[in-house]
C-alpha positions as CSV (number, residue, x, y, z in Angstrom):
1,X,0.0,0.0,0.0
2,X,1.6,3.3,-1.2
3,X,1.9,6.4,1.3
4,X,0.2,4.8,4.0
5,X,3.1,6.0,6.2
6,X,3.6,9.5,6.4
7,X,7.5,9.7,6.5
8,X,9.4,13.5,6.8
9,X,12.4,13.2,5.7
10,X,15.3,15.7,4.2
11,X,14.7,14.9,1.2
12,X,11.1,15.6,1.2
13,X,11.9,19.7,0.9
14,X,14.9,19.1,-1.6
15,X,13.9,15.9,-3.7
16,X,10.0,16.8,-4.1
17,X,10.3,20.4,-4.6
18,X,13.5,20.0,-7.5
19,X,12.2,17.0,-8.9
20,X,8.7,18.4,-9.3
21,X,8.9,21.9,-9.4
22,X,12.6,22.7,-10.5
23,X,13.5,25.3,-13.3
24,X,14.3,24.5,-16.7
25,X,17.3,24.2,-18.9
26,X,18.8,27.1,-20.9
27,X,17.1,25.0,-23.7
28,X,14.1,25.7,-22.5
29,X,14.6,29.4,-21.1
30,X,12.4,31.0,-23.9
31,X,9.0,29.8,-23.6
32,X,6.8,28.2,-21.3
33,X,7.4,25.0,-20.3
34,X,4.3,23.5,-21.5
35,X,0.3,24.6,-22.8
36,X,-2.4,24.5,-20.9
37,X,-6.1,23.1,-22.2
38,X,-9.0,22.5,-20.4
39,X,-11.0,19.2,-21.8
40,X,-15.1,19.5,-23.0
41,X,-15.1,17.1,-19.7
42,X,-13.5,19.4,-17.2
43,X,-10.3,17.2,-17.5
44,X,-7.4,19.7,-17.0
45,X,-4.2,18.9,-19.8
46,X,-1.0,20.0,-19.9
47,X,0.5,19.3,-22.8
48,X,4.6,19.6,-23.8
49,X,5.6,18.1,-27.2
50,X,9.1,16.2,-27.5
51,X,9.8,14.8,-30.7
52,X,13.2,13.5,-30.2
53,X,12.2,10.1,-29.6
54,X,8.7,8.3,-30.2
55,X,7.6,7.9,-26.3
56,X,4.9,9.6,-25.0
57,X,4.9,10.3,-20.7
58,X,1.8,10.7,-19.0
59,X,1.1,11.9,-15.6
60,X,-1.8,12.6,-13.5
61,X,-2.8,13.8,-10.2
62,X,-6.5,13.3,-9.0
63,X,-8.3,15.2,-6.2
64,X,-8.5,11.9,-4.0
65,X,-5.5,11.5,-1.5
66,X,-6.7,10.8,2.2
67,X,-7.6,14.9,2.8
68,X,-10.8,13.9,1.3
69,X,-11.2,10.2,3.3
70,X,-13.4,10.2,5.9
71,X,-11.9,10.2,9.6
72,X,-12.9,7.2,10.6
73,X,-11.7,5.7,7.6
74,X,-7.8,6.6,7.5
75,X,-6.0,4.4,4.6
76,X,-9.6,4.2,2.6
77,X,-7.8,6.7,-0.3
78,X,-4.4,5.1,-0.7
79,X,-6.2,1.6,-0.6
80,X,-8.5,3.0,-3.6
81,X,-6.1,3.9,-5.5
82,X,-3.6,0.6,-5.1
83,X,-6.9,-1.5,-5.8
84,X,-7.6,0.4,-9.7
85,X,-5.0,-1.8,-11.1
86,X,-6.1,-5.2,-9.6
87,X,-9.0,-5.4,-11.9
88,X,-11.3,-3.6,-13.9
89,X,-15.1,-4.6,-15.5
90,X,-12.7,-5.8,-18.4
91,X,-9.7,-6.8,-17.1
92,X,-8.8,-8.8,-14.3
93,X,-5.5,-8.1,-13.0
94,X,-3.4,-10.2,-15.0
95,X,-4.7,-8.7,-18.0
96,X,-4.1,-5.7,-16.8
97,X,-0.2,-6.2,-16.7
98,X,0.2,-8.3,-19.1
99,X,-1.2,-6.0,-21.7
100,X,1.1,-3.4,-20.8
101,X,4.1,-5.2,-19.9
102,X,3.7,-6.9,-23.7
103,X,4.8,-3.6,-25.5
104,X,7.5,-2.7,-23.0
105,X,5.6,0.2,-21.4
106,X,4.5,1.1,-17.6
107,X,1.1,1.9,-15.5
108,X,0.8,2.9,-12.1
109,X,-1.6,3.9,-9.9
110,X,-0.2,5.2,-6.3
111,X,-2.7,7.3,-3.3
112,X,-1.1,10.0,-1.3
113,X,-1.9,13.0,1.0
114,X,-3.7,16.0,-1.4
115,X,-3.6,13.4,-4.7
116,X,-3.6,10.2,-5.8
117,X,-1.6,10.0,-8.9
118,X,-1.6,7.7,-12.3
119,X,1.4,7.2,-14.4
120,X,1.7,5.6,-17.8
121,X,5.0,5.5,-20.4
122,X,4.6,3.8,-24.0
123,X,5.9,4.1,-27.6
124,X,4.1,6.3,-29.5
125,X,2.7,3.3,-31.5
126,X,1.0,1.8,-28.4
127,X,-0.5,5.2,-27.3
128,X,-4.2,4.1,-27.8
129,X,-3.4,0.7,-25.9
130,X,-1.7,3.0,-23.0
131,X,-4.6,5.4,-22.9
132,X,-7.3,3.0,-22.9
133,X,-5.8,0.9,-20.0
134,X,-5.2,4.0,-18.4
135,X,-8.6,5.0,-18.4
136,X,-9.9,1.5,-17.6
137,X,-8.5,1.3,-14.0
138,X,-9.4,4.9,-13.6
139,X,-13.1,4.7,-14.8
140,X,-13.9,1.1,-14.2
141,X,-12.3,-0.6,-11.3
142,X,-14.3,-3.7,-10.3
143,X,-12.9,-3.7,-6.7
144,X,-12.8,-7.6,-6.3
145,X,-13.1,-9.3,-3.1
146,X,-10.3,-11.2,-3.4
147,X,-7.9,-8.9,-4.1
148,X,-9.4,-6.5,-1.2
149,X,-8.6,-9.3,1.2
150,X,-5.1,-9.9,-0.4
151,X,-4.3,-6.2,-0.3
152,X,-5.4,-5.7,3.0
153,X,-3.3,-8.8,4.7
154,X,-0.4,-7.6,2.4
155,X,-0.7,-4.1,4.0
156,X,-1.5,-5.2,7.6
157,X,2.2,-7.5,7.3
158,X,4.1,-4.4,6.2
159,X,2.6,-2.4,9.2
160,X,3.2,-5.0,11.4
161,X,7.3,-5.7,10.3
162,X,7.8,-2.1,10.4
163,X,6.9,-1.9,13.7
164,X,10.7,-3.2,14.2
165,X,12.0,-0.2,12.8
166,X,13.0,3.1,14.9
167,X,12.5,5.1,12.1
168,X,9.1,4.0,11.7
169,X,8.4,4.3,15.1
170,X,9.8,7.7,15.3
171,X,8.5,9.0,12.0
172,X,4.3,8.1,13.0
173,X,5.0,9.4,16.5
174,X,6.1,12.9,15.3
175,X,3.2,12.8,12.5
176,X,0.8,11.8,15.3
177,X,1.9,14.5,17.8
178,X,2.4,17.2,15.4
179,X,-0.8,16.9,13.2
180,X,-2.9,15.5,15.8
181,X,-6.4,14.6,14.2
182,X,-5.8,16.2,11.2
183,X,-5.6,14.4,7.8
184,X,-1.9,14.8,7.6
185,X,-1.6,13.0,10.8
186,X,-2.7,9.4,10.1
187,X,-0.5,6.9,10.9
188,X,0.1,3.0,10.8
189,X,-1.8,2.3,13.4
190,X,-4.8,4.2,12.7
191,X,-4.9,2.3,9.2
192,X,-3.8,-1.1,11.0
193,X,-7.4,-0.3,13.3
194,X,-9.5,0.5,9.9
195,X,-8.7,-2.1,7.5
196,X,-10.4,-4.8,9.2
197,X,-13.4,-3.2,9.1
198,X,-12.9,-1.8,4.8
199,X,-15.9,-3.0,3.3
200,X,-16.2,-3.0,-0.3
201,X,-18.8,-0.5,-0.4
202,X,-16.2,2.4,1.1
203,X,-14.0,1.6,-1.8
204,X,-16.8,1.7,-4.7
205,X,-18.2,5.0,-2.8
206,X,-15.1,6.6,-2.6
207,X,-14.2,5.9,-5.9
208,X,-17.3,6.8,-7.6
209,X,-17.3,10.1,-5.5
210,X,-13.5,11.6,-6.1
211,X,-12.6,10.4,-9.3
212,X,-13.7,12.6,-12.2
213,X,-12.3,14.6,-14.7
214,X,-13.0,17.9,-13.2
215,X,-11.2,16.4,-10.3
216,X,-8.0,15.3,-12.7
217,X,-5.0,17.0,-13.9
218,X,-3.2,15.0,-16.7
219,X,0.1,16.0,-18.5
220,X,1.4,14.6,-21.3
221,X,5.1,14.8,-22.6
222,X,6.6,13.4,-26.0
223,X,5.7,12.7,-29.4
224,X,2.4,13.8,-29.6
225,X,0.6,17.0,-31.3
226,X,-2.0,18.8,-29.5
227,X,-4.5,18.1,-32.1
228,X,-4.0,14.6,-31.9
229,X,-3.9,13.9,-28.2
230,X,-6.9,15.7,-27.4
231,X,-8.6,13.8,-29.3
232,X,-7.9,10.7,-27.9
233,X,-8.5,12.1,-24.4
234,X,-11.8,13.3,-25.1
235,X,-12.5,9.8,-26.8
236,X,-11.3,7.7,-23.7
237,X,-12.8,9.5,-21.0
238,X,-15.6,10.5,-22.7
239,X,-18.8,9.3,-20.4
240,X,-16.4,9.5,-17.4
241,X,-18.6,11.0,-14.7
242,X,-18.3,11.0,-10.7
243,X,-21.3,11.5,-7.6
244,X,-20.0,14.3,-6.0
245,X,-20.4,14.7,-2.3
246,X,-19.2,17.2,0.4
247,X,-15.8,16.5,1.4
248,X,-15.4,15.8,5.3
249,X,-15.0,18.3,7.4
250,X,-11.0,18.7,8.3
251,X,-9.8,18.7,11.7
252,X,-7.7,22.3,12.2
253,X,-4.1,21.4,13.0
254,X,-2.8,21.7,16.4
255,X,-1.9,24.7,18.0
256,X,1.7,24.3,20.2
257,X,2.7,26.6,22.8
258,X,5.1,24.5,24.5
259,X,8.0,22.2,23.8
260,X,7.2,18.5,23.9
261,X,9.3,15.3,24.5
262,X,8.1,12.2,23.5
263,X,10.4,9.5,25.1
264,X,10.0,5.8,23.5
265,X,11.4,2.7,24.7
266,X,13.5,0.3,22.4
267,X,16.5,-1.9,22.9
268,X,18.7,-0.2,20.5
269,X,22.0,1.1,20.1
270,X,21.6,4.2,18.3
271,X,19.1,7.3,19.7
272,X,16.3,7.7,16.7
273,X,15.5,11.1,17.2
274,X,13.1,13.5,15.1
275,X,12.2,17.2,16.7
276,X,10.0,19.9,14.6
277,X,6.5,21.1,14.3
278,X,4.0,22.3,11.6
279,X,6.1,24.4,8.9
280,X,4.7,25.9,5.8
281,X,2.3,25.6,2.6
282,X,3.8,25.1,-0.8
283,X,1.8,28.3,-1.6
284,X,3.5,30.1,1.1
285,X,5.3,33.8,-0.1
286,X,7.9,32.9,2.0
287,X,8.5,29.5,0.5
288,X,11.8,30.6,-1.9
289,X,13.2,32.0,1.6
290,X,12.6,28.9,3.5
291,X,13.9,26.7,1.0
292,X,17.6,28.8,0.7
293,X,17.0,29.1,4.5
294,X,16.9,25.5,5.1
295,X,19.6,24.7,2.9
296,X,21.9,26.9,5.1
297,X,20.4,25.1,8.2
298,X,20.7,21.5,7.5
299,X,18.9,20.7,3.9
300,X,22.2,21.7,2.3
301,X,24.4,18.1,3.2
302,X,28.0,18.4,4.1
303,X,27.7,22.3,3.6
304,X,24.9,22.5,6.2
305,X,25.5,24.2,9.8
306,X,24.0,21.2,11.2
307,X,26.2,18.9,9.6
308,X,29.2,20.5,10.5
309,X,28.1,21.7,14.0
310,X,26.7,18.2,15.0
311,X,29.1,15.4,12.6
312,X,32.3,17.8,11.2
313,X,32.8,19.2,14.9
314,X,31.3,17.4,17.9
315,X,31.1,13.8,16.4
316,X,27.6,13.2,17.3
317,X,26.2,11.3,14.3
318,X,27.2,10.5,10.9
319,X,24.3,11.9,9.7
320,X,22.0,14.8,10.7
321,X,19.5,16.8,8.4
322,X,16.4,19.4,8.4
323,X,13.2,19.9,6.0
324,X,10.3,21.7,5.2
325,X,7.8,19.0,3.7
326,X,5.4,22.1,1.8
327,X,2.2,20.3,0.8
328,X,-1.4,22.0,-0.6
329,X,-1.8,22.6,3.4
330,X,0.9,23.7,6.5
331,X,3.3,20.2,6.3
332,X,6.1,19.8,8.8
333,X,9.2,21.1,9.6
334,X,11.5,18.1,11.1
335,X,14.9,18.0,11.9
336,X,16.4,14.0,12.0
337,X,19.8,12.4,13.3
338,X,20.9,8.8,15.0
339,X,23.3,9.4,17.5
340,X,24.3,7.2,20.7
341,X,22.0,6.7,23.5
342,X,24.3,8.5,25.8
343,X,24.6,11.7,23.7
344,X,20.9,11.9,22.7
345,X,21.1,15.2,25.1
346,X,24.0,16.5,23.6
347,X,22.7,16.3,20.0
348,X,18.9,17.8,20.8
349,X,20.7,20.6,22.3
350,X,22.5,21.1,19.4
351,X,20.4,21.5,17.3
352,X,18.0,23.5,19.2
353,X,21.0,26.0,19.5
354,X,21.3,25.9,15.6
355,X,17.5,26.8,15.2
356,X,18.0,29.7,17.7
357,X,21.8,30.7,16.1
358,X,19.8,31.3,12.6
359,X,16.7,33.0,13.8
360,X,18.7,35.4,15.7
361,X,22.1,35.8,13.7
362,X,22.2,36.8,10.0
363,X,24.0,33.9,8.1
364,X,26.9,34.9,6.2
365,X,27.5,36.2,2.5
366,X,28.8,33.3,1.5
367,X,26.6,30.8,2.8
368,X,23.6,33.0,1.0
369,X,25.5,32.8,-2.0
370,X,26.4,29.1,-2.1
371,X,23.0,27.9,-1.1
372,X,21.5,29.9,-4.0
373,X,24.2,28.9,-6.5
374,X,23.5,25.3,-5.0
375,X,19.2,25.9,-5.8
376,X,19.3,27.3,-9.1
377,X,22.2,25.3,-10.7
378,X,20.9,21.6,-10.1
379,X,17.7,22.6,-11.1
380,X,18.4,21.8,-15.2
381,X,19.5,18.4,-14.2
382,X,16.1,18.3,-12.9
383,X,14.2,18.1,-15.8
384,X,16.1,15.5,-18.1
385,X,13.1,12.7,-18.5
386,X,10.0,13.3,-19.8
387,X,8.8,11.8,-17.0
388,X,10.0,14.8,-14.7
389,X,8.8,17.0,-17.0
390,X,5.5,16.1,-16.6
391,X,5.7,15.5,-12.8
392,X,6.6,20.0,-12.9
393,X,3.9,20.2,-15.1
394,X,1.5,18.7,-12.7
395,X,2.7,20.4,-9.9
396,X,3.0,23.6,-11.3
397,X,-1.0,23.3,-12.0
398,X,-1.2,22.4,-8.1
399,X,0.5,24.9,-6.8
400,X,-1.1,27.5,-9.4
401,X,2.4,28.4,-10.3
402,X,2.0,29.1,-14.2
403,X,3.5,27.7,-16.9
404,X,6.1,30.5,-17.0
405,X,7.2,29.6,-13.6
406,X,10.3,27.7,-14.8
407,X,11.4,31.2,-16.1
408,X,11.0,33.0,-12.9
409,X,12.3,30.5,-10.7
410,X,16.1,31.5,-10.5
411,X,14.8,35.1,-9.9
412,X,13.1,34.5,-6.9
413,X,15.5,32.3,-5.3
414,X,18.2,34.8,-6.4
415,X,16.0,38.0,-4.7
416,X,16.4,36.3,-1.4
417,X,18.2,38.0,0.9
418,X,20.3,38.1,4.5
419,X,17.1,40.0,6.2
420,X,14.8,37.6,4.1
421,X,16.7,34.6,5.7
422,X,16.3,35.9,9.6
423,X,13.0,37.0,8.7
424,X,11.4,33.9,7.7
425,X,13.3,32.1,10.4
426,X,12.1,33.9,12.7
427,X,8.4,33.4,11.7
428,X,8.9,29.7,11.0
429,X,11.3,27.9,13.3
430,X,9.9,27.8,17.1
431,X,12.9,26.2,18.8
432,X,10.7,26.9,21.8
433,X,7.6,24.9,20.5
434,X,8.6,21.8,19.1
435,X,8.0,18.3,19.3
436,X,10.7,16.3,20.4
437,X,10.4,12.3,19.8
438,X,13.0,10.2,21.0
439,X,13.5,6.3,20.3
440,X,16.1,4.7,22.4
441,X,17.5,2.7,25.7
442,X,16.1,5.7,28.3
443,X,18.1,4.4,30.7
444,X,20.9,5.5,28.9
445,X,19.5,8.3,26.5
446,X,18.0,10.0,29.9
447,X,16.2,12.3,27.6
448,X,15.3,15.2,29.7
């Protein structure tokens, strides 16, 4: 089961946001990075055309991730969405793969927090086959008993071995204690306590009631004209309809005035330990701050000040790391490191003193200068598939960025400035408010 576990990790801030919403090339610097239609259907498309080779990408993102689950139903989204490709009112499951996998191309269908998403890769020959499996699972998923039970032991298993992991264990009790009863918030065990009761009808229901084309975003790179691909859309998903109904009411996040320590016992060697609180939307004006921001605080590897403050100088841990996981809605802010039991102290304090150092200190002109250097000169090799091309394309609909946004992206990281840096630190890093989770031997972590 895909994204059942919310995990916040470095990479979330660095790898999501330049994957999916880097800058392009100086190949592309001169027009927009893709055009924008809107289907008879209400289908949104995003079309870029790449002729080099004859593959056509496809990517979607659908209004159904587990914001729009019920409460008392956590997991009922991602399970949804893992079920579309186990059989269909023509296919069974089999067929399903076998069809695809027979002219080399790929399908998936994964859930997740604000979307679930659909991916599919073929030869521009086998386009009609890729579009009309594509809109099979999505339109006509027969949610079969069998594979409900199978997917539900298979996903009950994997919550059960990861129980055994102090990642894990660390990761869900942070997400619980941060997000509390809101939708980003739902963890393992809450979807271990649902799944026995998942009835088929919740699946059918939620299904029929989120997935739609007004609800769907779909771009397509590669060999394709516009002409010719929107008429295939409108003749696959023609008919496609949904029942709409209310989504649930969304429990407000949390509100922290105090710092928390959540002390967990496990017969380990090495202190897990995560510490943060809620951080910021993707739609935030002071994203492009806090991104350069947290690259000079510990999204920035070996050039980090946590990374040389906690591995280069004290020893601590091999490893230690910060993010800003921006969603549709407030995600968290989380700093992570392993360390020894006995200096579990040592490195919390640590980095509490490097959240209060950069909220209070300007940093330096070169750090400014090699985070952004850093920002806006990977960002090319971000966009080298067609597949990544279309994951920006999607996002940059999400995020109501505009299709020009890969123009204007080295600009606005390059406008941040020293002030910028202390300013948003000082609005979103509460040294003073965070949750601290701690998995270890307590007798000899003696987290305090």
């Amino acid at each position: 089961m895909v994204n059942v576990r919310r995990t916040i990790r470095t990479g979330a801030c660095a790898v999501v946001v330049a994957a999916l919403l880097a800058t392009a090339g100086a190949a592309h610097a001169a027009k927009p990075i893709g055009k924008r239609i809107v289907l008879d259907n209400g289908m949104v498309l995003l079309l870029a055309e790449k002729r080099d080779l004859p593959v056509v990408t496809v990517s979607m993102a659908i209004k159904a991730g587990s914001m729009v689950e019920p409460a008392d139903k956590p997991g009922l989204a991602s399970l949804t969405a893992s079920l579309l490709m186990q059989g269909t009112a023509r296919r069974n499951a089999t067929q399903i793969s076998n069809e695809i996998d027979f002219v080399g191309g790929s399908l998936s269908v994964s859930g997740g927090s604000d979307f679930a998403s659909a991916g599919l890769r073929v030869l521009k020959k086998d386009l009609r086959l890729g579009l009309d499996l594509l809109s099979d699972v999505l339109r006509n998923p027969v949610f079969d008993q069998k594979e409900i039970d199978r997917k539900v032991r298979e996903t009950l298993a994997g919550i059960q071995s990861q129980k055994d992991e102090p990642g894990v264990v660390a990761d869900d009790a942070f997400t619980r204690a941060v997000f509390g009863s809101h939708p980003y918030g739902r963890t393992n065990d809450d979807v271990a306590a649902y799944l026995p009761r998942l009835k088929k009808r919740d699946l059918a229901e939620f299904h029929g009631a989120f997935y739609g084309p007004d609800t769907a975003i779909i771009a397509v790179v590669g060999d394709v004209s516009e002409q010719e691909i929107v008429h295939l859309l409108q003749e696959y998903f023609k008919g496609w309809k949904r029942a709409p109904r209310p989504a649930p009411s969304i429990a407000p996040m949390p509100a922290r005035e105090r710092r928390d320590v959540i002390a967990i016992e496990k017969d380990i060697t090495q202190a897990n330990i995560v510490l943060g609180h809620i951080g910021i939307s993707r739609e935030d004006p002071d994203y492009y701050a806090v991104l350069v921001m947290n690259y000079i605080l510990g999204g920035g590897g070996f050039s980090s000040r946590l990374m040389d403050n906690i591995r280069d100088n004290r020893g601590l841990a091999y490893s230690v790391y910060s993010s800003f996981s921006a969603q549709k809605e407030p995600g968290a802010f989380s700093a992570e490191v392993q360390t020894k039991n006995e200096s579990a102290n040592e490195a919390i304090a640590e980095i509490l003193k490097e959240l209060g150092r950069i909220r209070t200190e300007p940093v330096t002109d070169r750090e400014l200068a090699d985070a952004k250097a850093y920002i806006t000169g990977s960002f090319p090799l971000r966009m080298d598939t067609s597949a990544k091309i279309a994951g920006i394309l999607t996002a940059v609909e999400i995020y109501n960025l505009g299709l020009d946004y890969p123009q204007k992206y080295p600009a606005l990281i390059n406008a941040v400035t020293k002030e910028d840096i202390l300013r948003v630190a000082k609005r979103h890093l509460h040294p003073d408010r965070v949750v601290i989770v701690v998995v270890a031997d307590q007798a000899k972590a003696k987290v305090h």
